[in-house]
N, C-alpha and C positions, 0 to 999 in steps of 0.2 A: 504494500500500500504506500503512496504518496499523497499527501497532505497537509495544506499549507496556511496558515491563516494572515491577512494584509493588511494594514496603515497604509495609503495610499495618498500623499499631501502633490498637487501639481498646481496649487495658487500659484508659487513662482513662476509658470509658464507666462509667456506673451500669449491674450487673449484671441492673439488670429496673426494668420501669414499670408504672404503673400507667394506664388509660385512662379517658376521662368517666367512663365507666358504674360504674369498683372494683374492674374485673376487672385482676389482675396480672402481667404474662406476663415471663418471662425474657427476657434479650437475651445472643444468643451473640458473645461480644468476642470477635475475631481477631487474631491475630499470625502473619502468611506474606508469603512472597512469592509473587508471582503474574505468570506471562505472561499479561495479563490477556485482552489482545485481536490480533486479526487479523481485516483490514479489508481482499479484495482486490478492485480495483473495474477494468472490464474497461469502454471505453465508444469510442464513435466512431457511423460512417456506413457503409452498402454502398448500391450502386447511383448513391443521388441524396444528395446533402449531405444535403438535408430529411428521410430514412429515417436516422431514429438510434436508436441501443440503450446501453443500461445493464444491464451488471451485475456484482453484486458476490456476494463469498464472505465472511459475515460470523460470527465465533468470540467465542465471551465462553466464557473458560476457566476463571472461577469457579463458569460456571453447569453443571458435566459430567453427563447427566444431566437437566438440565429441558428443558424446552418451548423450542424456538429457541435452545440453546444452539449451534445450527450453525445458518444460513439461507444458503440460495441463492436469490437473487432480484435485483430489476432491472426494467426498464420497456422498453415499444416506445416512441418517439416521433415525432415528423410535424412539421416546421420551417415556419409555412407565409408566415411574414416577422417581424418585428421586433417585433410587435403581440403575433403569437399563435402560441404550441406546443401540442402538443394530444400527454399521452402516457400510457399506459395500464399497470399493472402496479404494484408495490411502491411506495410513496414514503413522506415522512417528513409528515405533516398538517401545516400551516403556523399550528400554534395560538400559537405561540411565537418570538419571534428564533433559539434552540436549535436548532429543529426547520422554520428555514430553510436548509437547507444550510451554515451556519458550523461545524460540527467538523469539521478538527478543530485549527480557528484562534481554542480556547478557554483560558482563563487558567489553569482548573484541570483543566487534560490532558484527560480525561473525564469529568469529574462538573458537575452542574451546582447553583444555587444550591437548598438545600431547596424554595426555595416556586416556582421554577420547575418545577423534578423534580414535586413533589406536584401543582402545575397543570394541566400540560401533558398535548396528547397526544400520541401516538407514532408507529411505523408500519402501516400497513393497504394494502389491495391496494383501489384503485380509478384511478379517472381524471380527469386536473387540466390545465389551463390556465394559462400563464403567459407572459409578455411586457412590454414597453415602452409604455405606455397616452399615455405624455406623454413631454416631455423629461425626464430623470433619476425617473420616476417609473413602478414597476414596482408590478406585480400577480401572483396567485397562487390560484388557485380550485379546491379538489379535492370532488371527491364521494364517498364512499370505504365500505365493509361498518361500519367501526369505529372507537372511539378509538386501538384495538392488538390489529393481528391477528399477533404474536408469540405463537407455543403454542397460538393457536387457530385449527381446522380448519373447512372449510368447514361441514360437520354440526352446528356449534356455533351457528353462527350465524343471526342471524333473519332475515325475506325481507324487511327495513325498507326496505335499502341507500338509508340516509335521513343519514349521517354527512356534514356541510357545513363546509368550514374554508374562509376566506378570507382574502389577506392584503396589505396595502398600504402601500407604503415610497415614499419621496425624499428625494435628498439635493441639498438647497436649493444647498450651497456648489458643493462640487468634481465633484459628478455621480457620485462613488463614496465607497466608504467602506472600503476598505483590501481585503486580497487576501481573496477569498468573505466582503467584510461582517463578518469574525471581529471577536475581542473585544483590545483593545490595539494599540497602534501600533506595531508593528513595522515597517511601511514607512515611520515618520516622515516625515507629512508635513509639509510646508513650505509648504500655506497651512491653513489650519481647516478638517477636513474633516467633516461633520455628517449624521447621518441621524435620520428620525423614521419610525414606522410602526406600524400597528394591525393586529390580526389577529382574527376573530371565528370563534368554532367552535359548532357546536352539536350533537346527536347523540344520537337513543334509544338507550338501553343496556340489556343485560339482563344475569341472570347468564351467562351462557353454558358453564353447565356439558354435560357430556358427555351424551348422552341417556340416560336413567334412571340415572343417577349424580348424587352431590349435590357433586362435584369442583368446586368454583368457580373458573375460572380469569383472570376477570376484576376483576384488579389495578390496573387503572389509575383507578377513580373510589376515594377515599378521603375519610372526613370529618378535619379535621383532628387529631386527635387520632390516625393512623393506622388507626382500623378500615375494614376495607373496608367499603363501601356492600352489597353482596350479598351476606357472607356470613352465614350464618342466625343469627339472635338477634345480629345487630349492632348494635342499640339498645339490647340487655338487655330486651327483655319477650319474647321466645319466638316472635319472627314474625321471616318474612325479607322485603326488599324484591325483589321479583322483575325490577322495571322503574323506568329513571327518564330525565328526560328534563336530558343534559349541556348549559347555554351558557358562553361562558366570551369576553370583552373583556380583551384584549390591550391594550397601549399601551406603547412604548418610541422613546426618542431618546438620540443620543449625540452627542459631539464628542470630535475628534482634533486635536493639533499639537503637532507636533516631540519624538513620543515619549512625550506625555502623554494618556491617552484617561478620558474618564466616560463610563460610561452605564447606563442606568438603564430599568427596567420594570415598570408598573404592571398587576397583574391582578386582574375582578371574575369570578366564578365562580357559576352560581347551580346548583342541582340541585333539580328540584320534579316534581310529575307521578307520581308514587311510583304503584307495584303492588304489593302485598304480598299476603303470605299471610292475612293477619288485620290487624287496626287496628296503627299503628305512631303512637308518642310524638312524632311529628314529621311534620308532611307536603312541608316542601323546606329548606333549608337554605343559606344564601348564604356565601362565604367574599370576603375579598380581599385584598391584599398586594403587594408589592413587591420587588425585588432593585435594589442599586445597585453597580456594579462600577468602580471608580476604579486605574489601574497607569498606570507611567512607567518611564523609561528611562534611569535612571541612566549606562549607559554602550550608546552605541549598538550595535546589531545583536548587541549581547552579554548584556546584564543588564536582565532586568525586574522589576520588582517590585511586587505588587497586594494591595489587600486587598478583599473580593469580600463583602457579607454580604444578607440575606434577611428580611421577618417576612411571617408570616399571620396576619389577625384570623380566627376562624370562630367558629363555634356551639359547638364540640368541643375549642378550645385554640388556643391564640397562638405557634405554634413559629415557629422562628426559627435563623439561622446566620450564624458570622461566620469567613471564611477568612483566613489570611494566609499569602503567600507567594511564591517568588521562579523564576523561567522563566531557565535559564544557555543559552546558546547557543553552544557552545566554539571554530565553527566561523563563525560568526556568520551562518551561515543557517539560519532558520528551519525546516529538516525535520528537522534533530535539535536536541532539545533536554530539559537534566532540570532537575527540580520537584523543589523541598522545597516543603512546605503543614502548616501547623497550621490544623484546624479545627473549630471550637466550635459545637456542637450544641445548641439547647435545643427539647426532647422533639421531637427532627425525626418528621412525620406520613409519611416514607414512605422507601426502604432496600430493598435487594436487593443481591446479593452482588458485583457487578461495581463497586459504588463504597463508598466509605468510609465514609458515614450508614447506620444501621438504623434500623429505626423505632421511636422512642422513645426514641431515642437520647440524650445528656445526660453533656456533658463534651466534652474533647477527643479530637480524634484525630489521627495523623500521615501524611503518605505522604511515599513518595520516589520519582519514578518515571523513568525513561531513555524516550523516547518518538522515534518515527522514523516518518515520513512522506516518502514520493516517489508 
């Protein structure tokens, strides 16, 4: 189980931004608290070890009411040695270290860095491969409908199933990198424990609005400046892009010891290949960026403390975040633990109500949150 409870202060924000194009839009500042999340995840074997299933029961209770605000889902899988799993159903796309199976062994409880969050893809319903290729060096290969098939239904979607994410890590030193690869050393080790790894994704997109409805529900491609890619007159001249084709290179490495961890991720992103309704002021658009996330351990298995920050160059705006903040562990094991976080937003390009950033966002914000995992 995962579950989190939130403080959520964004008065600091500027009450509205402006985007490339001049158009102006309000930003609605929150001040609540929030049970934000529940995470119940149900996994094992019947019959033969090698016959494995997942699944989970997943809640975002900021979102009551939209698309995916509740999910049930999970994967079949097939063990067939060391080399290679072969498993089919729900999974998280491996475009990013985030969206490797590390939450929720993350610095800032649930949210991730702006230019990761605005990069990255998500979850989607296909079928991936993964296993030990070499000594300490693993792979990750999914074929999947989409960047995020959260909120959208099979009817939405196009016959491509052409969505490609792959991913590749090793850890030179210690043969691991702390408990699911998460961010900080909490297991303090005691010799240098180091990982590097690349992820490459690629994937036609379209709007995938409802049939004969103009409901755009596909959120996850945005230019940096926040506007979404699909939705109508997103460039400002009166056309919409209807299709485009997503790549996106990945690059990260970290080091760990004795309760001190870096690490850090490079990402280039391009989007070209456009369908539109009529001529559009741009025919691709390339972004790329970084996060570097540096915390230690003042007092062990008790007190951590990190600061976590972010930029993007793009075509559209150069946003950017800088976290700071501290992980208590009262108990000094890591399944419960609370977060105080100040974190500065400059005009972050992406925001949804489950994390602290909106889009456009600019200034500070706060959280506090009690978080419990078994």
């Amino acid at each position: 189980m995962i579950t989190y409870a939130r403080y959520l202060n964004q008065l600091e924000l500027n009450d509205s931004y402006t985007d490339a194009f001049g158009r102006t839009f309000p930003i609605d500042r929150r001040q609540d608290v929030q049970f934000n999340k529940v995470n119940l995840t149900f996994k094992g074997w019947v019959i033969d070890p090698k016959i494995r299933y997942l699944v989970f029961l997943w809640t975002q209770n900021t979102s009551q009411g939209q698309g995916a605000q509740v999910v049930i889902g999970g994967y079949l899988g097939y063990r067939f040695n060391k080399a290679l799993s072969v498993q089919a159903g729900i999974g998280a796309l491996p475009t990013t270290r985030t969206t490797m199976y590390t939450f929720p062994n993350w610095l800032r409880v649930d949210n991730r860095t702006v230019a990761d969050d605005f990069l990255r893809g998500s979850y989607s319903t296909g079928i991936w491969a993964d296993g030990e290729i070499a000594k300490n060096v693993f792979y990750r290969v999914m074929l999947a409908n989409n960047l995020s098939q959260l909120g959208i239904d099979a009817g939405q979607l196009d016959a491509g199933f052409n969505t490609l994410a792959a991913a590749l890590w090793w850890f030179p030193t210690t043969g691991e990198f702390g408990y699911a690869n998460g961010f900080g050393d909490f297991d303090w080790h005691e010799e240098v424990a180091t990982m590097v790894g690349v992820n490459f994704t690629r994937s036609r997109e379209d709007a995938q609005s409802q049939p004969d409805t103009n409901a755009i529900e596909n959120s996850q491609i945005r230019l940096s400046d926040g506007t979404r890619l699909f939705l109508p007159d997103a460039l400002g001249n009166g056309e919409q892009i209807t299709e485009a084709t997503y790549r996106m290179l990945a690059m990260n490495a970290g080091v760990k010891y004795r309760g001190w961890a870096l690490e850090g991720e490079y990402y280039l992103r391009w989007l070209d290949d456009f369908e539109a309704t009529g001529p559009t002021p741009i025919t691709d658009s390339f972004d790329h960026g970084f996060q570097l996330q540096a915390s230690f351990m003042p007092v062990r298995d008790t007190l951590q403390a990190y600061i976590s920050a972010s930029k993007v160059w793009g075509d559209f705006g150069n946003p950017g975040d800088v976290a700071l903040g501290v992980n208590v562990y009262p108990h000094k094991d890591r399944r419960f633990r609370l977060n105080a976080q100040g974190l500065y937003l400059n005009r972050s390009p992406v925001g949804y109500p489950s994390v602290p950033y909106v889009v456009g966002g600019d200034g500070w914000t706060f959280t506090a949150d009690a978080m419990l995992t078994f």
